[in-house]
N, C-alpha and C positions, 0 to 999 in steps of 0.2 A: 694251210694247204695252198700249194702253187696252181698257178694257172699256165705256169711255164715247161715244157718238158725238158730243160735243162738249167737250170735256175743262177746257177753257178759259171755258166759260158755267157750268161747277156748283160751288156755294157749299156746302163743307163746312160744317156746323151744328151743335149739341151741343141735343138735346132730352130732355125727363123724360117718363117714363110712370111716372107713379103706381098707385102697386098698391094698391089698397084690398076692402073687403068691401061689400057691397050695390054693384056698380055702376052700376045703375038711379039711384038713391038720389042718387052722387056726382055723376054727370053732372048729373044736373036742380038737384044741390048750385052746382054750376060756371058753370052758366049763369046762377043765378039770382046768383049772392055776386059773380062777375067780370064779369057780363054775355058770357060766352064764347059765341061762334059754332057750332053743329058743322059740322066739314071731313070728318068720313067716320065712318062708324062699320061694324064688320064684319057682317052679316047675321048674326043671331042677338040681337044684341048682345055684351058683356062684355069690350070695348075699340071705345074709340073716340079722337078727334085733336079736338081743341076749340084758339080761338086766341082770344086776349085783345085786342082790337085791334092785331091782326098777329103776337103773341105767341105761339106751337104749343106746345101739348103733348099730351099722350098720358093714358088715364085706362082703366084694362083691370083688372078681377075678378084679387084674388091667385089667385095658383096654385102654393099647395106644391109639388105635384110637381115643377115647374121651375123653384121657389125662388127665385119673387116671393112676398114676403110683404108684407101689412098692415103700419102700424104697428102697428096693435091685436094682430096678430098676434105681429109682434114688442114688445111694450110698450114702444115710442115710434120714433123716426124718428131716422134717421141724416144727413139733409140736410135743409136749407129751401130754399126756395122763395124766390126774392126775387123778386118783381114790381114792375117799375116805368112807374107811372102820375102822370102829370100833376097828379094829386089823388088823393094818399094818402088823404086824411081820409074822403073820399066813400065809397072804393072799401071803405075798413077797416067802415064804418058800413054801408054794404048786403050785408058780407060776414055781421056778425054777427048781421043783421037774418035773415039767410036762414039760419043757425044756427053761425055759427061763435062759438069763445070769442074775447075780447080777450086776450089777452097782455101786451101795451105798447102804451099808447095812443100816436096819432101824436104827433111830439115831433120837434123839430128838435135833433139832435146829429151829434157826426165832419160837420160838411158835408152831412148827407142830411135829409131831411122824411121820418120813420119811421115805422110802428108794426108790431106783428107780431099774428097771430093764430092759432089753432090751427084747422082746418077736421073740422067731425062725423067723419072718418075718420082723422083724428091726423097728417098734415100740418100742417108749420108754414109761415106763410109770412110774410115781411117784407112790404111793401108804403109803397114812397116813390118817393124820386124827390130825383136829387143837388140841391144847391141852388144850385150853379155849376157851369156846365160842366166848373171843374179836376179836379171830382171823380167826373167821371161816369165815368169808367174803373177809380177805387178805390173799387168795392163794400164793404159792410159787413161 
């Protein structure tokens, strides 16, 4: 038995909520570095859903007690971020315009147009885009 009234129309999905400190701060970070939308933010604030041209994520105040932590928190990050856009180079260059560090400048290597960057809250993120379709399936 489903729990779903259409069971057959809904597209499972894997989404990131990043857990960061100041998240006034990160949001207005997001929008300005990615150009990101807001899709919803909860009344108070301190989580909200931002989409990168159609891209979702999630961006919500750490909360030790329930053991989201910061990077900063924890002194560095356990995953990255791979975004991929049309033009890397653009997207890397208004990212650190709006404060993030470079990392690896964009650079065409493995098949992808890359570079990565660190974001004010200590997310890393990749940001390319495959350079043939053969390889759009084998991420970095």
């Amino acid at each position: 038995m489903s729990d779903s009234p259409n069971p057959g129309q809904f597209k499972t999905q894997i989404t990131a909520t990043l857990s960061v400190r100041d998240w006034d701060r990160a949001f207005d970070f997001y929008k300005k570095a990615f150009a990101a939308v807001e899709l919803y933010r909860v009344p108070g604030g301190g989580v909200g859903q931002l989409a990168v041209d159609g891209a979702e994520f999630w961006v919500a105040e750490e909360s030790p007690e329930h053991l989201n932590f910061s990077p900063e928190s924890l002194g560095g990050c356990s995953v990255r971020m791979l975004l991929i856009v049309q033009d890397p180079g653009s997207v890397c260059e208004r990212a650190v315009a709006a404060g993030a560090t470079q990392v690896r400048a964009v650079a065409d290597d493995y098949g992808w147009r890359l570079g990565r960057i660190v974001d004010p809250f200590g997310h890393h993120w990749e940001i390319g885009r495959p350079l043939t379709q053969s390889v759009r399936s084998a991420a970095p």
